[in-house]
N, C-alpha and C positions, 0 to 999 in steps of 0.2 A: 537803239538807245543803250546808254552805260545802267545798267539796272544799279537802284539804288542800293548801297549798304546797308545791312540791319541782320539782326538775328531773328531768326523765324522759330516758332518755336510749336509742335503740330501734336494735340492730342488724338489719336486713335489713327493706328494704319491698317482701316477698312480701305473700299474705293476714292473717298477724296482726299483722306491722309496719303495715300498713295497714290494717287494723281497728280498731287502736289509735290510731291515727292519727286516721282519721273519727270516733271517741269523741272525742276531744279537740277535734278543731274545732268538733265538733257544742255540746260545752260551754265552745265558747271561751275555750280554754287555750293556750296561745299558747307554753310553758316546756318546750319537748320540741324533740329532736331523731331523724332517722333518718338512718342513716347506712348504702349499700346500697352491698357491692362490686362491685356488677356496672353495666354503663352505663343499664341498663332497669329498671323496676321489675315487679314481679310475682313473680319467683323461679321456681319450679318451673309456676307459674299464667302465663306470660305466653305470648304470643302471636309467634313471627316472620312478618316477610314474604319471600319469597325472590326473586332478581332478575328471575324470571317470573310476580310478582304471586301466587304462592299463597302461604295462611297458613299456619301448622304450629303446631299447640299441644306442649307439650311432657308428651305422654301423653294418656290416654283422659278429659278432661274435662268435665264437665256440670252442670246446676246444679238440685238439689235441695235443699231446707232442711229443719232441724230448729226453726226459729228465727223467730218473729214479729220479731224486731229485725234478720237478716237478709233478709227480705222485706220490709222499709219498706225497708233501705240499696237494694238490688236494685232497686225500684222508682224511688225518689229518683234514681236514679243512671242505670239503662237506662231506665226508660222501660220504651216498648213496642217497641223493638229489642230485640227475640228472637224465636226461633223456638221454640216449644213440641213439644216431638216425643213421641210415644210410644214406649218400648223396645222395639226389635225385634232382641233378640242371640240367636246360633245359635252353636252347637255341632260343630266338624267331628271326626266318631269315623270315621276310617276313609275310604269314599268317600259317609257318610252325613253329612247335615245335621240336627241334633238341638235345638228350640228350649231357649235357657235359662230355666229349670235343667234342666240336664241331670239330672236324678235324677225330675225332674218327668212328665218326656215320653219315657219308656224304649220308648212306643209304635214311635217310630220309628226306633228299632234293628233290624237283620234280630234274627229271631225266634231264634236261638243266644244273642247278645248279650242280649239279651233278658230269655232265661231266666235267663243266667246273673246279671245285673245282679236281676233279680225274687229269687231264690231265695238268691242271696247277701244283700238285705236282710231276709229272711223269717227267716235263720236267725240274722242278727245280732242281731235285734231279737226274738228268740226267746230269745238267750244276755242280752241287756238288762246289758250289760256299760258302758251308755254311761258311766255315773258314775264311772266306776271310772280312764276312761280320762287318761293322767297326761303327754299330749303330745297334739298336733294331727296324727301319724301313728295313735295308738289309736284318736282322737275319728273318724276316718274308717273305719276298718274296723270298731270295734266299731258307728256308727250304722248308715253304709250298706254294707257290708258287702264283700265281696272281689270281687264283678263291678263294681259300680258304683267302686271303688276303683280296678281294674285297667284300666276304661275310659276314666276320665276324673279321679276327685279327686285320684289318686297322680302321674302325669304332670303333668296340670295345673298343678295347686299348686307342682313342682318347678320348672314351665318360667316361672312367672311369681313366684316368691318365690327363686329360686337358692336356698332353701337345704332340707336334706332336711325331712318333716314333723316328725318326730321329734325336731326341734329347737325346736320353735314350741310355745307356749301350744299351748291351745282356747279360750284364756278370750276370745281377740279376735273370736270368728265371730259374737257377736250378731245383727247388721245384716248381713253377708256372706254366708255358706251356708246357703243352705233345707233345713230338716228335712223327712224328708216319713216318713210311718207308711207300715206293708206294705197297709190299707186301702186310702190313698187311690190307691198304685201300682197298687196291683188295677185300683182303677176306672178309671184312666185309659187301660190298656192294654183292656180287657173293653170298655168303650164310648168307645175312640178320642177321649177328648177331650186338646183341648190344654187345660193348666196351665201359662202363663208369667206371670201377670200379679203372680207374688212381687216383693217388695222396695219398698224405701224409691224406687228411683231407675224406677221403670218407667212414669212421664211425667217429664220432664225439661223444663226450660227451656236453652237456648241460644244466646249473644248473637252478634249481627248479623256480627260482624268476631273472630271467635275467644274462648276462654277468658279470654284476658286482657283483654277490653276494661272488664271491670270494674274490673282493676287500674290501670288505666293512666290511665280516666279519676278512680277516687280520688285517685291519686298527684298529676293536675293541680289537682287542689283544695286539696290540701298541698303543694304543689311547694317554697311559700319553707321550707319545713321537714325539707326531704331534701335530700343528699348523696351523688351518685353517683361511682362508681368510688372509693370509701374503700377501703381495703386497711388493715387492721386491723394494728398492729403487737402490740401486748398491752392487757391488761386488768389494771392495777393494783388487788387488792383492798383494799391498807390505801388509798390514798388518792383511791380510787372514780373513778378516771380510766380513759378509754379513750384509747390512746394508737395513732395512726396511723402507715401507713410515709414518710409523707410531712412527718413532724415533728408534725403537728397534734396536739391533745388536746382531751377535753373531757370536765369534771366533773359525775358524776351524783347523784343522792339514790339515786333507783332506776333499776335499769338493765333491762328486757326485751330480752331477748336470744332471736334466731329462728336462730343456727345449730347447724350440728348441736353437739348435746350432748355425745362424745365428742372433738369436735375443741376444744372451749369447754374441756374443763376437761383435757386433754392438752396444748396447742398455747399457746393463747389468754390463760388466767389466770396469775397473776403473786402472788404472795403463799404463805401457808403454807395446802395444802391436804392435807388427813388422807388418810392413806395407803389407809386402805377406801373414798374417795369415786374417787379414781387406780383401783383394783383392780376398779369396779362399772362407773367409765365406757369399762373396756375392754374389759368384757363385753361392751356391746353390740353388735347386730350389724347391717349394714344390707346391702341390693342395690342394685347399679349397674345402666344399662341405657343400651342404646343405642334411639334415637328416630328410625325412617327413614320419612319421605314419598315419594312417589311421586304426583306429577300424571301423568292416563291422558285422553288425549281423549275427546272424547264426552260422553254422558250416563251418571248412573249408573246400572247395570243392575239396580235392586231398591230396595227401601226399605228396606233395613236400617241399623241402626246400628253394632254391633258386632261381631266373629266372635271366638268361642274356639277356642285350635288346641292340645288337647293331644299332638298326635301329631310323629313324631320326622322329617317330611318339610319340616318347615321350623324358622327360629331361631324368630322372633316366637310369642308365646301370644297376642295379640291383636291383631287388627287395624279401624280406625275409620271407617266411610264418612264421614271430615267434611263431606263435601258435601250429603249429608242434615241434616245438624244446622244447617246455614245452606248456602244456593245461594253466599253470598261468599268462602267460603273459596277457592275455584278462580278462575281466568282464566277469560272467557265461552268456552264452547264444550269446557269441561273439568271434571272432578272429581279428586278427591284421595281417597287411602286414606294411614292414618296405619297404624305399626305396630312393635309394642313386643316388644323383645327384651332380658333380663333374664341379669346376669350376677354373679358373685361368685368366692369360692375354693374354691369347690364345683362351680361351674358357670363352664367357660372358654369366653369367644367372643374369637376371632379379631377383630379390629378391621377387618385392612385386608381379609376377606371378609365382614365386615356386609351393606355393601349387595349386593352382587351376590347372597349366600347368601337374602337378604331379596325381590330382586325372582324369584329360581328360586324359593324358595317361594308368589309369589305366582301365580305359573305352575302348580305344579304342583296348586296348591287352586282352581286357574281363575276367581282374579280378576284375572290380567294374560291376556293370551291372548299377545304379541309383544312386541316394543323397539320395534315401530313406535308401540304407542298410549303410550308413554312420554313424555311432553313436558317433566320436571324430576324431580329427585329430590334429597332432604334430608336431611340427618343430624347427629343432635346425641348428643355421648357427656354421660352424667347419671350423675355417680359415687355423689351422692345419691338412689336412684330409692324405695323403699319401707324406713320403718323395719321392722326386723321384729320381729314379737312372739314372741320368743324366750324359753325357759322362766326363762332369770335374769333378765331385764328388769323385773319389776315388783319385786323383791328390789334390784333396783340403782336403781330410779328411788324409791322408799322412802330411799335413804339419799343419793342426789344432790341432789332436787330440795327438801327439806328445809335442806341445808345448805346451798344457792345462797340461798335465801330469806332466812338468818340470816345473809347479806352484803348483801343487798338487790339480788340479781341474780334473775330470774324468768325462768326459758325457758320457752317456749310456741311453739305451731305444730308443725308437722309433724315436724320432725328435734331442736325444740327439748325436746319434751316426749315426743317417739321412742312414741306411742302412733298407730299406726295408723288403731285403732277412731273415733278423732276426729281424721281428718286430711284430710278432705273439704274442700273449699274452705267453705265456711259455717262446720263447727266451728273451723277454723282461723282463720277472720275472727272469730268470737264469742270464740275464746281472747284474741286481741286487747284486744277490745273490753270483755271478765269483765277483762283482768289491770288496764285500768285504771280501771275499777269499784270495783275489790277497792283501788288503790293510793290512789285518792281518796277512796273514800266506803266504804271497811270492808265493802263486797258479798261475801259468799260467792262463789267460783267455780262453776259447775255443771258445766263442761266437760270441765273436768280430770282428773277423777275418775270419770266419766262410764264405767256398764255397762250393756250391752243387753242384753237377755233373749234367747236362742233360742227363737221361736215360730213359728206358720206364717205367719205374713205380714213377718216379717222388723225390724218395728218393737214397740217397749214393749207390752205390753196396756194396753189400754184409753187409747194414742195413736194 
């Protein structure tokens, strides 16, 4: 089809600013602009380097696909710079290392925890109250039940979403939390097998020089096409202008817009906007997080990729052997561990004890052993870190995302369209890529709207 004329006009060249992006070059469209306030492109997806040569991504990154059109881009673009790794994430309950998912390998819990984790899903799943449950704090005690709650989902979940469960859907756990029946628990503890090989993401690819090397080298491919350090003054809706602090403006047909959603239509927009679209986008709720590195000499002592820290002797809920996932990320003769500490008004961290509280934590779960093997440390405060899927959210994005439309503004990506479940670096390149699909050639979106089934393998049946 002749794609239709119009000026497009794309706030933020994170993943679906740039997705959209690559769509359009790809069909050499040339009537579009991005406009990115920050000096780098990528967003939440880019890469730093620090003045000692390490990289730091900004959070626990990887690259798994949903998407045949993001594995052509992927390829086109990296090449065969990457490193393909297998998952190897663990679990710290206690002074025990538990592989993930934890619900999976209760085997190697001491034999109390144990029982109590065993018998607490026996009886949940005996009361089969799952359906019933009417928040993401039910959907965990009524599946897996009050051990496995109190060991690991309750803590957990708090320490890495700031906000109680009890505020959250269930509807977002599709792809995320493995279900597992009182059967298969049995078995696994009765004949000692490990069970980790759930989930979408449990071989991963990852590129040669950090996260963002995909972004970045997109971005060069469009570069006459971006605008950095833009600083947004308003968003004229009657006369479809976006208007800069630096005087500048520029007229759209359609406008894609990647920031966050409640600061878009609080902040940002300028015209007459209906008092229940104001009332749904301040419902929504998001977590902040602080991002601290640490380079350690040496080599890395294990193959792991990731660690889960539900317990209350450090800030961080997870922490990231980057150096496993590529040998470049560190200076020769060094590795790196990345590690994410989440915060909100639910959950308060101290800023100026971040780091120090972050390197005693890594002492005391014996991935630092001194300040001698310490050779750099990083820190990046992220006031955007995870949209949450909050019980009003899908009642509030029902009446936002509809009435943006019917101005000819589309938010999409991660904090644009504030749906978690598709916030992965691919769904959020494909949000891109479907919105201008959908603007030129009348495509259905698939992404957007996009639910995953709870099963035991973690993706669709019969994908």
């Amino acid at each position: 089809m002749e794609p239709k004329q119009q000026r497009i006009v794309i706030i933020g060249a994170g993943p679906t600013g740039l997705g959209a992006a690559y769509r359009l070059d790809e069909l050499k469209i040339s009537n579009y602009h991005i406009y990115e306030k920050n000096s780098y492109a990528g967003g939440l997806s880019h890469t730093f380097r620090d003045d000692k040569g390490f990289l730091w991504d900004v959070g626990g990154h990887v690259y798994f696909s949903h998407y045949k059109y993001f594995d052509d881009m992927y390829t086109k673009v990296i090449g065969n710079r990457y490193q393909e790794n297998n998952r190897e994430a663990w679990v710290k309950v206690g002074e025990t290392w538990v592989p993930y998912p934890f619900q999976n390998n209760l085997r190697y819990l001491s034999k109390t925890a144990q029982q109590e984790c065993l018998q607490g899903l026996i009886k949940a799943q005996e009361l089969g109250k799952a359906k019933e449950a009417k928040n993401f704090g039910e959907f965990i005690d009524y599946v897996f039940g009050e051990g496995i709650a109190k060991h690991f989902m309750r803590p957990y979940n708090f320490k890495v979403w700031a906000h109680p469960p009890e505020l959250m859907n269930k509807e977002w756990i599709g792809e995320r939390v493995a279900i597992i029946d009182v059967q298969r628990a049995k078995k696994n503890i009765e004949e000692s097998s490990d069970d980790f090989g759930w989930g979408p993401n449990n071989r991963f690819k990852y590129n040669f020089l950090g996260a963002g090397q995909l972004q970045d080298e997109i971005a060069t491919m469009v570069d006459d096409h971006i605008s950095y350090n833009a600083d947004i003054e308003h968003i004229d809706l009657e006369s479809k202008t976006v208007h800069f602090k630096d005087g500048k403006s520029d007229r759209y047909d359609n406008l894609l817009t990647t920031m966050p959603l409640d600061i878009l239509i609080s902040k940002t927009l300028r015209g007459t906007i209906p008092e229940e679209v104001k009332t749904k986008a301040a419902q929504l709720r998001h977590s902040s997080g602080y991002i601290v590195g640490v380079g350690l000499k040496g080599k890395v002592p294990n193959t792991w990729s990731w660690m889960y820290f539900p317990g209350d002797n450090c800030p961080f809920y997870r922490v990231t052997y980057l150096s496993n996932y590529s040998p470049h990320m560190a200076k020769e003769g060094c590795y790196s561990v990345l590690c994410e500490t989440s915060f909100s008004s639910f959950k308060q961290v101290d800023e100026s004890k971040v780091l120090q509280q972050t390197i005693d934590g890594l002492k005391v779960n014996g991935i630092v052993g001194s300040d001698d093997e310490i050779v750099t440390s990083w820190m990046m405060k992220v006031d955007y870190c995870y949209p949450t899927p909050s019980i009003e959210r899908d009642d509030a994005l029902n009446v936002i995302i509809p009435w943006l439309e019917n101005q000819g503004i589309y938010s999409r990506g991660r904090f644009g369209l504030w749906k978690y479940e598709v916030a992965n670096t691919d769904h959020s390149m494909i949000q891109g890529v479907e919105a201008i699909n959908m603007l030129l050639f009348n495509e259905p979106e698939t992404t957007k709207g996009i639910k995953y089934q709870s099963t035991t393998t973690g993706r669709e049946e019969g994908k």
